[in-house]
C-alpha positions in Angstrom: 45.0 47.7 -35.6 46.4 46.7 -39.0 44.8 49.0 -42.0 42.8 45.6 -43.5 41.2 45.2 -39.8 40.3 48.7 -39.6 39.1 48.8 -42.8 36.7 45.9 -42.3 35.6 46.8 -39.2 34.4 50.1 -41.1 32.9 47.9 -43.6 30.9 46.5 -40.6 29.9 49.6 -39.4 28.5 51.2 -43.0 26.6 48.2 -43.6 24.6 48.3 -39.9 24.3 51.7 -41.2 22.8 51.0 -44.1 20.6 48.0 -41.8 19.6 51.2 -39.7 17.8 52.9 -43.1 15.9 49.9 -44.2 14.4 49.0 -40.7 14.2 53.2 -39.6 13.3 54.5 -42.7 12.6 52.0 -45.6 10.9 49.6 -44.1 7.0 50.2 -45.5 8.3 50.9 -48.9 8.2 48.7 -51.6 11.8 47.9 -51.7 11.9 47.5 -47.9 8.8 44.9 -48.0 10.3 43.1 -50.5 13.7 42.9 -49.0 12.2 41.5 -46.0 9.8 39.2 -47.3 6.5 42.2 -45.6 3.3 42.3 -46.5 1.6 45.9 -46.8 -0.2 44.8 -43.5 2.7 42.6 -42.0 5.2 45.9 -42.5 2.4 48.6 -41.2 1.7 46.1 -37.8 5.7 45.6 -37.2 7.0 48.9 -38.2 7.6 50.3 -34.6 9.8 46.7 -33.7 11.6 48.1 -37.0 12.6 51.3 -36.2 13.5 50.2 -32.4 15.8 47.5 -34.4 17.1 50.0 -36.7 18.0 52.3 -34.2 19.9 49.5 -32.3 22.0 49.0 -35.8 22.5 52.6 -36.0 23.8 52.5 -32.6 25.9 49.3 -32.8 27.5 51.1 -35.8 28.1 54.1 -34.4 29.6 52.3 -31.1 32.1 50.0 -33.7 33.3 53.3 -35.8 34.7 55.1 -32.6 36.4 52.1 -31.4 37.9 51.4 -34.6 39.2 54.6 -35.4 40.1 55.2 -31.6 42.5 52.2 -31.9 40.4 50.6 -29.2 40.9 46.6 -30.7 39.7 45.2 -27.2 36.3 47.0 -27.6 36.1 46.5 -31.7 36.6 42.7 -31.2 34.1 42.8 -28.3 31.3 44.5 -30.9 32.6 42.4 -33.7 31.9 39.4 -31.3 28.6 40.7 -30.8 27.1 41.5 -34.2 28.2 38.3 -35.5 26.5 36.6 -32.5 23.3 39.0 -33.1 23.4 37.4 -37.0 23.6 34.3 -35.5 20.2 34.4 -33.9 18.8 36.7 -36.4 19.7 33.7 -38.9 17.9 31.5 -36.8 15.0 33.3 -35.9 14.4 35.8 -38.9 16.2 34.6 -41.8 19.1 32.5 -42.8 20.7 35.1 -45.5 21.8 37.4 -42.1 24.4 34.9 -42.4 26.0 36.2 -45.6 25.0 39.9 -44.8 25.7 40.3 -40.7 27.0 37.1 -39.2 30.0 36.5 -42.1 31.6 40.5 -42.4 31.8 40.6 -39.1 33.7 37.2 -38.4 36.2 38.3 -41.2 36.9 42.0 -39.2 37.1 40.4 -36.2 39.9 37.6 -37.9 41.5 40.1 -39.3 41.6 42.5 -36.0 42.7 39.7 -34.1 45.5 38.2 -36.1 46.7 41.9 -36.2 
């Protein structure tokens, strides 16, 4: 894997990390309310589907670190397919902007891990 896949592909994986935090830790607070659009109520009532999602991005990230560093590019394509997928329908259920955030990072690791 060429240094600009890996590095993106790391990219990916900090910012599922950073996904994990606001949905497993953040997500009642002010500033993760506001980030996704919750009500007080509307955060309290979802905030168990939160922290199963979270840990799923915590997971997912994990997952695409090892196989990055491990030089596995089969099974770092094969996540990078996935989490752009996952933004996909998280777009189109949830909210458009996963585009920019999930769905866009991940196409650009996974161009640049296959054209390496």
């Amino acid at each position: 894997m060429t240094s600009p896949a890996l590095i993106a592909s790391l990219v990916v994986a900090a910012l599922h990390v950073g996904f994990m935090v606001l949905e497993s830790l953040l997500w009642t607070t002010p500033a993760g309310r506001r980030i996704f659009a919750q009500t007080v109520e509307g955060a309290e009532a979802t905030k168990v589907l939160a922290l199963n999602q979270g840990i799923y991005n915590g997971g997912v990230a994990a997952l695409l670190a090892w196989a990055a560093l491990s030089g596995r590019t089969d099974t770092t394509a094969a996540l990078l397919i996935f989490i752009a997928a996952m933004g996909v329908g998280g777009a189109i259920s949830a909210k458009p902007t996963i585009l920019g955030f999930q769905t866009a990072p991940a196409a650009l690791a996974l161009a640049l891990v296959l054209l390496g």
